[in-house]
C-alpha positions as CSV (number, residue, x, y, z in Angstrom):
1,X,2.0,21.7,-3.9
2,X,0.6,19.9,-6.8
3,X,-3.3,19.4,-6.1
4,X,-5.8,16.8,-8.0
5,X,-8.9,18.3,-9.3
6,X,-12.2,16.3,-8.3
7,X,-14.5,16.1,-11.3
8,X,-17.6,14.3,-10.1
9,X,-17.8,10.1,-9.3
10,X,-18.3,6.9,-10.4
11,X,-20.5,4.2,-8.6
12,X,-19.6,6.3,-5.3
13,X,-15.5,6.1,-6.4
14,X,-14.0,10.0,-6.6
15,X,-12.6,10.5,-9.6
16,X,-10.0,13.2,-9.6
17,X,-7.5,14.9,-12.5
18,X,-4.0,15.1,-12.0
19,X,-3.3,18.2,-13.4
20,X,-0.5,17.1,-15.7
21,X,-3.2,15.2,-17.3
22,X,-3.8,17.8,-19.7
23,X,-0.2,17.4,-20.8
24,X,-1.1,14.0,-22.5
25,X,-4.6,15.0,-23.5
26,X,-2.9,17.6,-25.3
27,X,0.0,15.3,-27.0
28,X,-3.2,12.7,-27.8
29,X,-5.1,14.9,-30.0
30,X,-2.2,16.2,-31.6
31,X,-1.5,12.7,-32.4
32,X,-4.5,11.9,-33.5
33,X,-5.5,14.9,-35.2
34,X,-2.6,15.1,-37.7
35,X,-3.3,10.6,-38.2
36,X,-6.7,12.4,-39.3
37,X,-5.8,15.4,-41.6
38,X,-7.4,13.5,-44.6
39,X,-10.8,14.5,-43.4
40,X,-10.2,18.0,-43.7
41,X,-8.7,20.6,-40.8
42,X,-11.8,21.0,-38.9
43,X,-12.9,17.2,-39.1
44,X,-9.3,15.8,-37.7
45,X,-8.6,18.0,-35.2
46,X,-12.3,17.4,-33.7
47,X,-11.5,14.2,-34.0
48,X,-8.7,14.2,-32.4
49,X,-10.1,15.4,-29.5
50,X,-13.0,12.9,-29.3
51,X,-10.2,10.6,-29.6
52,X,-8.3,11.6,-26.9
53,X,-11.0,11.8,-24.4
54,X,-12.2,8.3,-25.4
55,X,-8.7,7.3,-24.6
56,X,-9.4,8.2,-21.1
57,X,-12.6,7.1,-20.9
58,X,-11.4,3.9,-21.8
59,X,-8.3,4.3,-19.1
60,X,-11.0,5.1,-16.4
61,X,-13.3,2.0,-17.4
62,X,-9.8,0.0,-17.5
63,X,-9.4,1.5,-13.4
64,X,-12.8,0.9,-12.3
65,X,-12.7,-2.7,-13.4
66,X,-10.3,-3.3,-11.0
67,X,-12.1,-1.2,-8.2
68,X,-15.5,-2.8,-8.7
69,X,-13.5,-6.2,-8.0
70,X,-12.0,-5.0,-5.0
71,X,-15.1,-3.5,-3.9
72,X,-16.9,-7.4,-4.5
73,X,-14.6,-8.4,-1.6
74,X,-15.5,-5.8,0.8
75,X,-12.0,-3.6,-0.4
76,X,-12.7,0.0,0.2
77,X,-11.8,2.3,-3.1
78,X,-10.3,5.6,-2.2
79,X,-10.7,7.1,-5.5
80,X,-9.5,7.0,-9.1
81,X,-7.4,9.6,-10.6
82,X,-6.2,10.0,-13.9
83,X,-2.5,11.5,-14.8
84,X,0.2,11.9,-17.0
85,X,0.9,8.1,-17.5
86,X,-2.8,6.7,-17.8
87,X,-4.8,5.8,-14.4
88,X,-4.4,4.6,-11.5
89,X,-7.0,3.4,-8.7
90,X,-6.5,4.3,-5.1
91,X,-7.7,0.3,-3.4
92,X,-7.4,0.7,0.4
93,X,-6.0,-2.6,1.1
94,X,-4.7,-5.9,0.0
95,X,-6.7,-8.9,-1.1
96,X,-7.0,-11.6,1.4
97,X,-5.5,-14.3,-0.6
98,X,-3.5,-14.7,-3.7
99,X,-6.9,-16.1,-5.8
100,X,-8.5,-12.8,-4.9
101,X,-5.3,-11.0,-5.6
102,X,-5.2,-12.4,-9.1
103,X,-9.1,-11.2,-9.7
104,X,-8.6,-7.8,-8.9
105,X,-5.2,-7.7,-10.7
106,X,-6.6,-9.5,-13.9
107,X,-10.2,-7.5,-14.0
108,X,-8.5,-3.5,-15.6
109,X,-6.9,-5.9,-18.6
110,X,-10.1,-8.0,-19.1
111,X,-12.2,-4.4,-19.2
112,X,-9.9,-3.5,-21.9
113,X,-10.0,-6.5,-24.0
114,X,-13.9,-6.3,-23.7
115,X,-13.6,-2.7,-25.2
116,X,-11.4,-4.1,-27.7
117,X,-13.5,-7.2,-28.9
118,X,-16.7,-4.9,-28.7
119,X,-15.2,-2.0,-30.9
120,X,-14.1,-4.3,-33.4
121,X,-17.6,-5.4,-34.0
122,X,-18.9,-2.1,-33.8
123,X,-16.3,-1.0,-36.8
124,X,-17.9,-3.4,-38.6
125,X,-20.9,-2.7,-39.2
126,X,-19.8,0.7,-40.3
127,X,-19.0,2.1,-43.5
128,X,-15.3,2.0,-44.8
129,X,-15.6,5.7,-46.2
130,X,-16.7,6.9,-42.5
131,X,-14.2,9.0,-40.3
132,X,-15.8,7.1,-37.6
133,X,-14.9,3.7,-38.9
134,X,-10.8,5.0,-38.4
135,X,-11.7,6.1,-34.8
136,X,-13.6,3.4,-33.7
137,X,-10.9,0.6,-35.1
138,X,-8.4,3.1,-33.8
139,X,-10.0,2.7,-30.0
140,X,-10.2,-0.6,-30.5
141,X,-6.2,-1.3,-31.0
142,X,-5.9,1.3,-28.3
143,X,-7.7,-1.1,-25.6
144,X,-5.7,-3.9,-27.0
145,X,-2.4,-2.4,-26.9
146,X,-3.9,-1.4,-22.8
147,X,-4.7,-4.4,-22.1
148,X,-1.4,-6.2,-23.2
149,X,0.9,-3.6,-22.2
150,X,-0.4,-3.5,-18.7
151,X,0.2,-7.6,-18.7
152,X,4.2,-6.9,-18.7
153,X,5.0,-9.0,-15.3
154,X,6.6,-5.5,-13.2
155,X,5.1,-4.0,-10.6
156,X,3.4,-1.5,-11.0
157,X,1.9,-2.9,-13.8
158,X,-1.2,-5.3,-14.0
159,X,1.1,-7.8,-14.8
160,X,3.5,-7.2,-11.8
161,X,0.0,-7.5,-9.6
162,X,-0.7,-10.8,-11.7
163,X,3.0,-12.0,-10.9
164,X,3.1,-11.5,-7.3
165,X,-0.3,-13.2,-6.9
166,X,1.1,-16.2,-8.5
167,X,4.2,-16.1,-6.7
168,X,2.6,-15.7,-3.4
169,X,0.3,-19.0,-4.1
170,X,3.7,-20.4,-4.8
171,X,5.6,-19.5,-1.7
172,X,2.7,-18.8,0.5
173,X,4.0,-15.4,1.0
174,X,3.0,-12.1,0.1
175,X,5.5,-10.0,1.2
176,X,8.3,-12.3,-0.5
177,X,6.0,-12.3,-4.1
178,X,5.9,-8.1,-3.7
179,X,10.1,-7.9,-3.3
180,X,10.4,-10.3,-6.3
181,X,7.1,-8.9,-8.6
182,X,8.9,-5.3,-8.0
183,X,12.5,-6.6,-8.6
184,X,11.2,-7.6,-12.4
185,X,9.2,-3.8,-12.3
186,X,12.8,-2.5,-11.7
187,X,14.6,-4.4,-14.2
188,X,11.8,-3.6,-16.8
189,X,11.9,-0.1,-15.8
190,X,15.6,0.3,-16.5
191,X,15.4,-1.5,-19.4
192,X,12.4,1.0,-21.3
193,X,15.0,3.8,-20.0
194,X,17.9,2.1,-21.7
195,X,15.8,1.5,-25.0
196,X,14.2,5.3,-24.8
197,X,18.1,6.6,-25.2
198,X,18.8,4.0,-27.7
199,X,15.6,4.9,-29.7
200,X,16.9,8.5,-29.5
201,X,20.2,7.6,-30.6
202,X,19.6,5.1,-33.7
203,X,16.0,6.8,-35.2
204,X,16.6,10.2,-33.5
205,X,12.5,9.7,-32.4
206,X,13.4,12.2,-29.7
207,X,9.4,12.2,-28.5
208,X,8.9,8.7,-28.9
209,X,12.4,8.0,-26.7
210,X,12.0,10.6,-24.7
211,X,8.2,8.9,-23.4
212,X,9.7,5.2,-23.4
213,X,12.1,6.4,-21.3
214,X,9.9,8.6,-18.8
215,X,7.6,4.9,-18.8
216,X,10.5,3.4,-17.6
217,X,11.5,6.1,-14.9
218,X,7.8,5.7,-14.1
219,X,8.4,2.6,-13.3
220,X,11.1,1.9,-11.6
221,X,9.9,4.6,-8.8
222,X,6.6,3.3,-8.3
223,X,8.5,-0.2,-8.2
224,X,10.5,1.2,-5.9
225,X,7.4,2.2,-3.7
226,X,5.9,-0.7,-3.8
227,X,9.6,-2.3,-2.1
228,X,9.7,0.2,0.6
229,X,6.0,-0.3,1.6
230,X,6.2,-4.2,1.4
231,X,10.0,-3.7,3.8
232,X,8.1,-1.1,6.2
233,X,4.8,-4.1,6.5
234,X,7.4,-6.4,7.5
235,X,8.8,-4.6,9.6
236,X,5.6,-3.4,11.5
237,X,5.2,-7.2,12.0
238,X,8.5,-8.2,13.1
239,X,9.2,-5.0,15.4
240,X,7.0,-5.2,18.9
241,X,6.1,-3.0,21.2
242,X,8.8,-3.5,24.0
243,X,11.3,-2.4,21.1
244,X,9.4,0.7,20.9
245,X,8.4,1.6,24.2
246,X,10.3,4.0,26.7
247,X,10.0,4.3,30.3
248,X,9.4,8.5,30.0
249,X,6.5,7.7,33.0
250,X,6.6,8.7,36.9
251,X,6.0,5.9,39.5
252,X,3.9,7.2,42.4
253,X,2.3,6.8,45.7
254,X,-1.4,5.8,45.5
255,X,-1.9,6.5,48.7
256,X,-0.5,10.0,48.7
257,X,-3.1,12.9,48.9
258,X,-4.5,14.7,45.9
259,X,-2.7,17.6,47.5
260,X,0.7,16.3,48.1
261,X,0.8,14.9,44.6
262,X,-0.2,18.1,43.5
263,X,2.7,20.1,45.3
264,X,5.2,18.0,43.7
265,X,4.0,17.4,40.2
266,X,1.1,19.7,38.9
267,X,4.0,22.6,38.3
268,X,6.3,20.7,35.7
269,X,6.8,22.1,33.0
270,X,6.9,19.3,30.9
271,X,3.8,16.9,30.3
272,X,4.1,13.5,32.2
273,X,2.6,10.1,31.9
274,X,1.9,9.2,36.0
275,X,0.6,5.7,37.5
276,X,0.1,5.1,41.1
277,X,1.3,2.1,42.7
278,X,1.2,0.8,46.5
279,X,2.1,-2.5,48.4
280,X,4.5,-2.8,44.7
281,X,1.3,-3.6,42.9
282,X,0.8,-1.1,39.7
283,X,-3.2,0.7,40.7
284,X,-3.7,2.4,37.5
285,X,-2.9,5.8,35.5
286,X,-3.3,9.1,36.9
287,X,-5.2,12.0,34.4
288,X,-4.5,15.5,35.9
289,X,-7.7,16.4,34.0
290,X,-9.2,14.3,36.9
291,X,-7.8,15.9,39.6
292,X,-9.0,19.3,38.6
293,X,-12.3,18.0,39.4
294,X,-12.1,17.3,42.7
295,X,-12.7,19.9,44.8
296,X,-9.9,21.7,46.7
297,X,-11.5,21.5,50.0
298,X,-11.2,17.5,49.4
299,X,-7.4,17.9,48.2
300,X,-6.1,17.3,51.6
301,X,-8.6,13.9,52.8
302,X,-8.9,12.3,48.9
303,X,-5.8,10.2,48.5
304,X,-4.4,9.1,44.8
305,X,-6.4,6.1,44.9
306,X,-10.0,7.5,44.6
307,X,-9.1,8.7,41.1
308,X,-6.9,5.9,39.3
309,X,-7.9,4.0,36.3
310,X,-6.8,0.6,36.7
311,X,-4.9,-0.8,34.6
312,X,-7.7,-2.9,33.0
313,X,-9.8,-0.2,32.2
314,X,-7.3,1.9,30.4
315,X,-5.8,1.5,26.6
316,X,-3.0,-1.3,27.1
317,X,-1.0,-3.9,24.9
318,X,1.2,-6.1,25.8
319,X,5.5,-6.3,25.4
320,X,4.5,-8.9,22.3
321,X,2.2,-6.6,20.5
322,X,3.5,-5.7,17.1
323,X,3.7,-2.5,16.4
324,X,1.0,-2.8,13.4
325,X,-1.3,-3.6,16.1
326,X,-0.3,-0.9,18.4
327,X,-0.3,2.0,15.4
328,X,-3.7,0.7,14.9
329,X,-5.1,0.9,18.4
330,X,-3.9,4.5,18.3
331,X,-5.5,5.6,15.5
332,X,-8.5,3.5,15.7
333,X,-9.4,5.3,19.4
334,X,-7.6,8.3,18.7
335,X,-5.2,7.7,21.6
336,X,-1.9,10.3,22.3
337,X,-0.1,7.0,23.8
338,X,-0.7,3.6,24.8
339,X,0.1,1.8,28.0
340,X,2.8,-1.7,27.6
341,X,1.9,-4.0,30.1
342,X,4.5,-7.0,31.2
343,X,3.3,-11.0,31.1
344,X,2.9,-10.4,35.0
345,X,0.8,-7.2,34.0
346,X,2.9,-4.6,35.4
347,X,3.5,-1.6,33.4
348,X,6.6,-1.9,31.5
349,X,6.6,1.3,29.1
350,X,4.7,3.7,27.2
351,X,4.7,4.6,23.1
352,X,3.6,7.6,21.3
353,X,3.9,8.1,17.7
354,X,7.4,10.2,18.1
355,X,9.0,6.6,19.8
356,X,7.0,4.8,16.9
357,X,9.1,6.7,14.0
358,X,12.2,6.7,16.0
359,X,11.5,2.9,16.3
360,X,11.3,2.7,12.3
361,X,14.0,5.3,11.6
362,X,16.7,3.0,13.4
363,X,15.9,0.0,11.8
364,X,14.9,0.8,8.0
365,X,17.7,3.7,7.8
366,X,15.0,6.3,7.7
367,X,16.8,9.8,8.0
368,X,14.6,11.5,10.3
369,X,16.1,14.0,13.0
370,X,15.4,14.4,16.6
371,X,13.6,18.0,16.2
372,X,11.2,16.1,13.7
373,X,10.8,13.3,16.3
374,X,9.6,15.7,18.6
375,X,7.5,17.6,17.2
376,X,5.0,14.6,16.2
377,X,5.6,13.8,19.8
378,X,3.9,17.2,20.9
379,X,1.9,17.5,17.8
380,X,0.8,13.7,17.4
381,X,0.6,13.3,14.2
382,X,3.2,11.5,11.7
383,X,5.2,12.9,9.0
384,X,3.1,13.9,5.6
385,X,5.7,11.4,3.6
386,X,5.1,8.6,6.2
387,X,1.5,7.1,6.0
388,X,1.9,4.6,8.7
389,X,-1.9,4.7,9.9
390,X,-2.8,3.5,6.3
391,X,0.2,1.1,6.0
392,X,-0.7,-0.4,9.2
393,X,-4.2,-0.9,8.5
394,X,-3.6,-2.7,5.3
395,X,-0.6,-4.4,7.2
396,X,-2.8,-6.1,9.2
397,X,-5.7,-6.7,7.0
């Protein structure tokens, strides 16, 4: 399994190496050091180097402009990670309105034209004859050609970010500006593959069509991420938790005794979820670790009752709870289930992650089998591909 490398932080943001990183690195200062070879061997390819790292410096200021405006509006930054195809900044969540959006979207291409208006002012005060005059005009069209390239309106571009901001102050919705700001991604993406073959084909440039066209596979996937996430939010809205929930719980008698209910049901094999009722009014849950601390001798006189939880003191949501909401209240108090209660506040089901993904796999096509549904039943925990704690999080934020 590919791992990043961690190489230190910035303003309390990770910053990691993807190891393919070293891939482009490489291919810059090559580039740069045979653009430098009038300067003499050791002179270019030192250069070259330089260059290429201040390409990635200038990537990573590019990144953190857009995760110092996301952390102005209180938007946690995971990390920032460099890679093969330039940077890209890990933002928790989305903004809370399309204005804000637009800020965070428009600050990575702003940093970059900065470092491009800057340079060019430092190149001139610096003599012609100077290798250092080439590199610094040289980073200076770099950060240009950043900043505009990363304007192209497709996801997962700046400009696809700019796009669906726009068209979600237009329509008023986000999830609507995503589909169509990741439709133009894929249609751009597709296109730079088309072009990369035809570059290969009419100049026989097989580098420079070989890396148009890996841009474009580049981004049609991570347009094609960005349309799966944005189907899997709505979703999480529109399904509720009476779609998800099962009945997989045992009705019983409150006023039973602690040893009765013990006879009949401490000895299964399998785990059950168990709430007492009596007079046909639901008490509250039953916790076997509860009963085990009682003590035998008061088995026999202790009925059911003495040990419930009601119903109001235990982890509940209601048959109109979307399931956002309920993935949240899991993972936000660490719960293995959650309790569905009726209007008339009877208990009408249960839901654990395994019913949660089965939920998901039935409506969004997802192929996941049964033996995978049960296992994150017993294990708790969802599938490594399937980040629904996060998703739900910035779902409902």
């Amino acid at each position: 399994m590919q791992t990043n490398w961690k190489i230190g932080s910035l303003f309390g943001i990770p910053l990691f190496l993807d190891p393919l990183w070293f891939v482009i690195l490489g291919l810059a200062t090559l580039n740069f050091g045979v653009a430098y070879q009038e300067w003499g061997t050791t002179i270019a390819w030192s250069a070259g180097l330089v260059m290429a790292l201040l390409l990635f410096a200038s990537v990573l200021l590019h990144e953190l402009g857009h995760s110092l405006a996301a952390r102005s509006q209180g938007i946690k930054v995971n990390s920032i990670t460099l890679f093969l195809f330039g940077g890209i900044a890990a933002i928790e969540e989305e903004s809370k309105t399309p204005a804000k959006a637009f800020q965070v979207a428009i600050a990575g291409p702003l940093v970059s034209i900065a470092l491009f208006m800057l340079l060019r002012l430092v190149a001139y005060v610096i003599p012609d004859t100077s290798v250092y005059r080439m590199m610094v005009g040289d980073l200076a069209r770099i950060n240009l050609v950043v900043a505009l390239f990363n304007l192209i309106p497709g996801l997962p571009l700046d400009g696809g970010q700019v796009l669906k901001a726009a068209l979600w102050q237009i329509t008023g919705d986000r999830f609507q500006a995503v589909h169509w700001a990741a439709k133009a991604g894929q249609i751009l993406g597709y296109s730079a593959i088309a072009l990369g073959f035809v570059v290969d084909f009419v100049t026989r440039e097989l580098v420079m069509g070989l890396w148009i066209a890996l841009l474009g596979w580049f981004a049609v996937r991570n347009a094609n991420s960005y349309d799966q996430v944005t189907t899997l939010q709505e979703t999480l809205l529109k399904v509720l938790a009476t779609d998800a929930m099962t009945r997989e719980f045992r009705v019983v008698d409150a006023n039973q005794t602690l040893r009765d209910f013990a006879d009949l049901y401490l000895l299964e094999t399998t785990p059950q979820v168990y709430f007492a009722a009596s007079d046909g009014r639901y008490r509250g849950k039953v916790a076997i670790d509860d009963l085990r601390l009682v003590e035998r001798s008061e088995w026999e006189s202790q009925t059911l009752q003495s040990i419930v939880h009601p119903l109001t003191e235990i982890p509940t949501v209601t048959e109109s709870t979307p399931l956002a909401e309920v993935i949240n209240k899991l993972e936000n108090e660490q719960l293995p289930l959650i309790t569905v209660l009726s209007p008339a506040g009877a208990v009408a089901g249960v839901i654990d992650r395994g019913d949660i993904v089965k939920t998901l796999a039935q409506k969004l096509n997802l192929r996941i089998s049964d033996g995978e549904i049960k296992r994150i039943k017993e294990d708790g925990s969802y599938p490594p591909g399937l980040q629904l704690a996060v998703i739900a999080k910035s779902t409902l934020n």
